[in-house]
MARNULO-91504 format. One record per residue (C-alpha): x, y, z; residue in one letter; residue number from 1. Coordinates in nm, 4 decimals, padded with zeros to 6 digits. Each point is the difference from the previous one (the first is absolute). Layout:
REM residues N
         xx         yy         zz   residu   num
          X          Y          Z        A   NUM
...
//
This chain:
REM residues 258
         xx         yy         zz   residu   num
    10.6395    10.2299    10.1630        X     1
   -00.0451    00.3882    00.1246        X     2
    00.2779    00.0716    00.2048        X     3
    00.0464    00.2898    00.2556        X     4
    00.2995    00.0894   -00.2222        X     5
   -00.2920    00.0815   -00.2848        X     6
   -00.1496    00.2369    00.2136        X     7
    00.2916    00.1632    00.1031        X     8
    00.0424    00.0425   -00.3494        X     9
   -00.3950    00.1045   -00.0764        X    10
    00.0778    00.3177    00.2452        X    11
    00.3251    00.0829   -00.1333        X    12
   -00.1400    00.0159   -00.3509        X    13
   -00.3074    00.1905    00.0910        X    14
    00.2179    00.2112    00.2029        X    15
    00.1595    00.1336   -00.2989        X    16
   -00.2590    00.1452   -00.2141        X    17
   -00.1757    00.1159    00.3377        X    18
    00.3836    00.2021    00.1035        X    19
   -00.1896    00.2705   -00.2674        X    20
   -00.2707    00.2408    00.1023        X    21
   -00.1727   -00.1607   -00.3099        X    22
   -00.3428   -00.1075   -00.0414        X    23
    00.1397   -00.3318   -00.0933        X    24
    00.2147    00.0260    00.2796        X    25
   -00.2500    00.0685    00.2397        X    26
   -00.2384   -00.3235   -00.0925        X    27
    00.3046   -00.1779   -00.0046        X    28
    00.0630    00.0560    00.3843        X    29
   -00.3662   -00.0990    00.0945        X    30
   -00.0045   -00.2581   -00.2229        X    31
    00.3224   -00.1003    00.2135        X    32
   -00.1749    00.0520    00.3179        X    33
   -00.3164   -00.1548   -00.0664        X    34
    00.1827   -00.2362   -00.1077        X    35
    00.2420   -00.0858    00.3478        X    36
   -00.3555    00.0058    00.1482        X    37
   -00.1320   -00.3174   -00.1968        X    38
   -00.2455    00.2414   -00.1771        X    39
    00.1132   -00.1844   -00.3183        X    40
   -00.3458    00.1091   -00.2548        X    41
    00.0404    00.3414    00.0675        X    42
    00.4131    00.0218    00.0469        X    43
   -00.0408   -00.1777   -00.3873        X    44
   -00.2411    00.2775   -00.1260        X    45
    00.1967    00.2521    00.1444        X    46
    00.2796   -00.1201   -00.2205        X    47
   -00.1770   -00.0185   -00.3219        X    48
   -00.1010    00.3576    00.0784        X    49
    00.3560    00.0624    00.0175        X    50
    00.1200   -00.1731   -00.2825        X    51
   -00.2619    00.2368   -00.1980        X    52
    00.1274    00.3072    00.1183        X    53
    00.4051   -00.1099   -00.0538        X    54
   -00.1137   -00.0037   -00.3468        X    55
   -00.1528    00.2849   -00.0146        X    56
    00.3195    00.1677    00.1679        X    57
    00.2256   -00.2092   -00.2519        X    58
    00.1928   -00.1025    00.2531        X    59
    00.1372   -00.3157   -00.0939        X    60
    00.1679   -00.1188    00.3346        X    61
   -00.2786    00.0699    00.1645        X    62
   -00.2219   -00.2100   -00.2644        X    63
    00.2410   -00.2767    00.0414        X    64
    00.0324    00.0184    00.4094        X    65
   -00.4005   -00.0150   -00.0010        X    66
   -00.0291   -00.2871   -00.2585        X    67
    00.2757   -00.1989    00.2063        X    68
   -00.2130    00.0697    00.3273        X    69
   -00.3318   -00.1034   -00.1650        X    70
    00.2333   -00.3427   -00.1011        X    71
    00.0804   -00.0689    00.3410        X    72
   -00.3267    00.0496    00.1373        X    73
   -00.1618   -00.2809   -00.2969        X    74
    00.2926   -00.2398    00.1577        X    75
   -00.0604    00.1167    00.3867        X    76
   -00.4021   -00.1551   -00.0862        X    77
    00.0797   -00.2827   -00.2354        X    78
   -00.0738    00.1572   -00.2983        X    79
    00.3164   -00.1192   -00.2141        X    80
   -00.1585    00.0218   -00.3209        X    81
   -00.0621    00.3755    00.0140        X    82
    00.3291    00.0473    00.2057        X    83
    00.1889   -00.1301   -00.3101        X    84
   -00.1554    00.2131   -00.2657        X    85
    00.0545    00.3117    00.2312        X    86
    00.3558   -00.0587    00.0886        X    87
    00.0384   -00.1190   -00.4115        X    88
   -00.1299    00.3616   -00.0723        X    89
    00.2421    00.1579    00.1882        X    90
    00.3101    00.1644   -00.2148        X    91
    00.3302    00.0371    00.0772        X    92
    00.0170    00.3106   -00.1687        X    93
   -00.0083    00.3792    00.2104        X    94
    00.0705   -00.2202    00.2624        X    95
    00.2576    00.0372    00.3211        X    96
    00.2312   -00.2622    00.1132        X    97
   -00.2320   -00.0097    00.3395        X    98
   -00.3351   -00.0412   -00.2542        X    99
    00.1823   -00.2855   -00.1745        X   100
    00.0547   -00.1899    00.3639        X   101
   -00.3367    00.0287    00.0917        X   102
   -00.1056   -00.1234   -00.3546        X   103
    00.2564   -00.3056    00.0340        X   104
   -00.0731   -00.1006    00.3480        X   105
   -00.3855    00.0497   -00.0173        X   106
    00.0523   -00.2996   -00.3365        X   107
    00.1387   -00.2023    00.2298        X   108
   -00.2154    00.0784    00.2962        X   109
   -00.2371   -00.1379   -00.2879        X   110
    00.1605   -00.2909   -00.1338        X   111
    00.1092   -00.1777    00.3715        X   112
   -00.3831    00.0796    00.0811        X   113
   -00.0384   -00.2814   -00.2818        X   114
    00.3141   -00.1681    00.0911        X   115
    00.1503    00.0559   -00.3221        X   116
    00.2857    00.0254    00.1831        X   117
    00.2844   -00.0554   -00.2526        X   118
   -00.1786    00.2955   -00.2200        X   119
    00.0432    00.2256    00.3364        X   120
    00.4054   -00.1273    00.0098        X   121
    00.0146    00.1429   -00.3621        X   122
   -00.1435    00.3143    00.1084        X   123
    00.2390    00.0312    00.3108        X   124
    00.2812   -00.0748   -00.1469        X   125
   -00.0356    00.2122   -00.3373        X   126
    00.0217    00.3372    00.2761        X   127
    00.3849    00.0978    00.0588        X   128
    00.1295    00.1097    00.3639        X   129
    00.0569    00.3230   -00.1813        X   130
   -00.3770    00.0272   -00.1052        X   131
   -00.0629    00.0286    00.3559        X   132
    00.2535    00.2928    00.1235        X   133
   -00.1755    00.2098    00.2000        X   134
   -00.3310   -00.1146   -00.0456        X   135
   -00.1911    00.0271    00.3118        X   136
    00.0654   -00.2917    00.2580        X   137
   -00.3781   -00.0912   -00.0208        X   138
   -00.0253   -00.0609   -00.2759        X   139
    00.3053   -00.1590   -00.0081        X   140
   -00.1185   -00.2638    00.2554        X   141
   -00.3214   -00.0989   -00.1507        X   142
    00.2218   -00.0702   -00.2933        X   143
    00.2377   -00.1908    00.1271        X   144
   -00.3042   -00.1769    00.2363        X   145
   -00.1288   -00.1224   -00.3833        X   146
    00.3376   -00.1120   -00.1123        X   147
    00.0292   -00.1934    00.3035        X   148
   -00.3444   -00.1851    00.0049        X   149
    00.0595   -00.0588   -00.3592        X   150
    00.3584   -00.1851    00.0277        X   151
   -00.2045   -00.1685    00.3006        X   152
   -00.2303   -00.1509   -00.2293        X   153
    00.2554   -00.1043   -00.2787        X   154
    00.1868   -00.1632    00.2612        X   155
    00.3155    00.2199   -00.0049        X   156
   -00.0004    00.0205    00.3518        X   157
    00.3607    00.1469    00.0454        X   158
   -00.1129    00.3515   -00.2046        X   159
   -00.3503   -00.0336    00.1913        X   160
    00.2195    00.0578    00.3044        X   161
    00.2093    00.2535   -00.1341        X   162
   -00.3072    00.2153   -00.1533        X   163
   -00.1254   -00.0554    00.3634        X   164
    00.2820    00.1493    00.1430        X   165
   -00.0204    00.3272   -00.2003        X   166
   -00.3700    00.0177    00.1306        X   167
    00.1186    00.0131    00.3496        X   168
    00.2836    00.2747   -00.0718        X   169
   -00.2302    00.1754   -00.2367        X   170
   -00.3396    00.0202    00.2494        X   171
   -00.0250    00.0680    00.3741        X   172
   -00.2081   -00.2092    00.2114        X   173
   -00.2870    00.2267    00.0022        X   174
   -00.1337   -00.1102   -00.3382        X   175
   -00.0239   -00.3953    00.0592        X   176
    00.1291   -00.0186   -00.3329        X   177
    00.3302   -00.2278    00.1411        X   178
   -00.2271   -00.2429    00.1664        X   179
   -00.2771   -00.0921   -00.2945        X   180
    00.2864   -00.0596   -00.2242        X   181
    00.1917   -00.2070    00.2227        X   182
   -00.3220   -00.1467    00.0886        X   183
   -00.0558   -00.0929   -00.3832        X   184
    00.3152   -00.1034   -00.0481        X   185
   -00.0132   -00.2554    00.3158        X   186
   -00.3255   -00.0986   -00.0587        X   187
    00.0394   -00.1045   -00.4598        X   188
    00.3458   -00.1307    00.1237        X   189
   -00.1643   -00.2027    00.2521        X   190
    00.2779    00.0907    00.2237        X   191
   -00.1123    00.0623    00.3638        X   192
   -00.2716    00.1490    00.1891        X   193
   -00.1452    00.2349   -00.2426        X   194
   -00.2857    00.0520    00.2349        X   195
    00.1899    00.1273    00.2432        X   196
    00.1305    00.2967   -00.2206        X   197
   -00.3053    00.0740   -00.1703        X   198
   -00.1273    00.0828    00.3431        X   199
    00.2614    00.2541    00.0898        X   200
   -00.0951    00.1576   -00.4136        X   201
   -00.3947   -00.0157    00.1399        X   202
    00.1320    00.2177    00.3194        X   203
    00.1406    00.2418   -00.1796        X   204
   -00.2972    00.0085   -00.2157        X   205
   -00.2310    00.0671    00.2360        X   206
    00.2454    00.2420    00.1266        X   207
    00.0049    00.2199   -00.3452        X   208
   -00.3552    00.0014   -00.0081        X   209
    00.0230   -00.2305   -00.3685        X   210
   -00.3150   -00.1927    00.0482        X   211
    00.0397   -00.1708   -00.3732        X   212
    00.3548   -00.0628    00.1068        X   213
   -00.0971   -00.1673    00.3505        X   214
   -00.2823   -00.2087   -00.2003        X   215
    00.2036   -00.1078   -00.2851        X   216
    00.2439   -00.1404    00.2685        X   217
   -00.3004   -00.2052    00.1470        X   218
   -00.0548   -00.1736   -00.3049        X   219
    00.3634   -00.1314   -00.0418        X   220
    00.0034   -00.0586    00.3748        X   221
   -00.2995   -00.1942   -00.0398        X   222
    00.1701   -00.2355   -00.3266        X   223
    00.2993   -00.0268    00.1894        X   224
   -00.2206   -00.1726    00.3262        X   225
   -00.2538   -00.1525   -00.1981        X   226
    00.1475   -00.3817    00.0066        X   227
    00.1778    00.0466    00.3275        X   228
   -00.2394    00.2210    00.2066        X   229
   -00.3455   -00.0153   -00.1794        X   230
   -00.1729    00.1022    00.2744        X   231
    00.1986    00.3397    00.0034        X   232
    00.0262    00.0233   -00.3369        X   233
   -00.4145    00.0268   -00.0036        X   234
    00.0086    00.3003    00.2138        X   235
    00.2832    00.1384   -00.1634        X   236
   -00.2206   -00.0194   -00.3409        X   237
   -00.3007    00.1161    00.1559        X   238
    00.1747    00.3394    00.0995        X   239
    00.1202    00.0079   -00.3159        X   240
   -00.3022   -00.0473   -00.1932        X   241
   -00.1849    00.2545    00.2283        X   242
    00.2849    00.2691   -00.0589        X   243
    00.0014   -00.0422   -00.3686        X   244
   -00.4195   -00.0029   -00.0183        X   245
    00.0446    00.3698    00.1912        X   246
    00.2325    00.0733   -00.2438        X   247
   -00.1859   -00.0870   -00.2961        X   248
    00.2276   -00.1928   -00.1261        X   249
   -00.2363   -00.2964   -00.0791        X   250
    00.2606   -00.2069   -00.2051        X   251
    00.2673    00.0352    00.2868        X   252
   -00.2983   -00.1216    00.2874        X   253
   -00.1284   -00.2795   -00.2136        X   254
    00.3691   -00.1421   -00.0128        X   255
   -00.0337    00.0427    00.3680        X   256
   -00.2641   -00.2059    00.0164        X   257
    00.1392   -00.2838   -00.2073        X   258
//
């Protein structure tokens, strides 16, 4: 599953190679941008432009922010296959503690998107507290977002709810991050209304401006109504499909359309 916790993380790792008046830097930022805006073909090319020029500046942090990016973007459109072998490619070495984060929580971004959900646990749990000192709070959510979807789904629901609660002290409200993972987490426990909090993650969706955020949301909204509310579920799904098709994101809209 994409997660708004994987974009979070998408801009914080582009933000980093783009925080250098670089020319790998600078594609970086509009591939971030382009990006935010759904413009997912050229936000992609953008980034293998960047990756290019990282090389060619033999900067390896920046190589390895760029790869990680490119990573989350295969998951964000269903490409897992390619995700894997970019995020595989990815070394640990003339990397930052921050770099290694990103690459950790972007594999598990990956591996609850194919609900391998005990191989995301393994991941979680292999990071210390102390890996995460003064790592930026961001980043820090989206992590803990993963770690807490991924207990979720290996039914260790008592460290789902603590992961949850570092979400909500690491995040503000702004991001919707708090809400989609509590949504997740309510609606693979089968626990309550999930509906009714992957509503208030759409609002704040639409709010940031995150269209692939808003229409990923529609899709689980739309699996989480399908038996109880088909009717709504159909609409939800159509939006969804639509939203994705703009996007060009044709794997995402034809599991829309399912």
């Amino acid at each position: 599953m994409v997660t708004k916790a994987l974009k979070i993380a998408l801009c914080v790792a582009l933000s980093g190679a783009a925080a250098f008046a670089t020319e790998s830097g600078k594609l970086a930022g509009r591939a971030q941008k382009s990006i935010k805006a759904g413009n997912f073909a050229k936000g992609y090319s953008q980034l293998e432009r960047a990756l290019i020029a990282s090389r060619k500046e033999a900067d390896r942090r920046s190589e390895g922010r760029i790869i990680i990016a490119m990573g989350q973007v295969r998951t964000m459109s269903l490409d897992y296959s390619m995700a894997d072998s970019l995020l595989n490619y990815v070394q640990n070495e003339g990397m930052d503690r921050s770099t290694r984060i990103m690459l950790v929580k972007a594999k598990m971004a990956l591996k609850n998107a194919t609900e391998k959900y005990s191989d995301a646990v393994s991941l979680c749990e292999n990071v210390k507290e102390d890996d995460l000192d003064g790592i930026n709070d961001n980043l820090q959510g989206a992590f803990y977002s993963e770690c807490a979807i991924a207990y979720a789904g290996a039914h260790n629901d008592e460290k789902a709810k603590q992961a949850l609660k570092m979400v909500g002290k690491r995040t503000d409200d702004d991001t919707g991050i708090y809400y989609w993972t509590d949504a997740r987490l309510t609606d693979i426990q089968k626990s309550g209304d999930a509906d009714a909090i992957y509503r208030k993650a759409e609002a704040k969706s639409v709010e940031a401006n995150t269209p692939y955020t808003t229409a990923n949301i529609l899709y689980y909204r739309g699996k989480f109504l399908s038996k109880s509310n088909p009717s709504e579920a159909s609409k939800l799904f159509n939006r969804c499909k639509t939203a994705f098709e703009l996007m060009g994101l044709e794997k995402n809209s034809a599991r829309c359309g399912k």
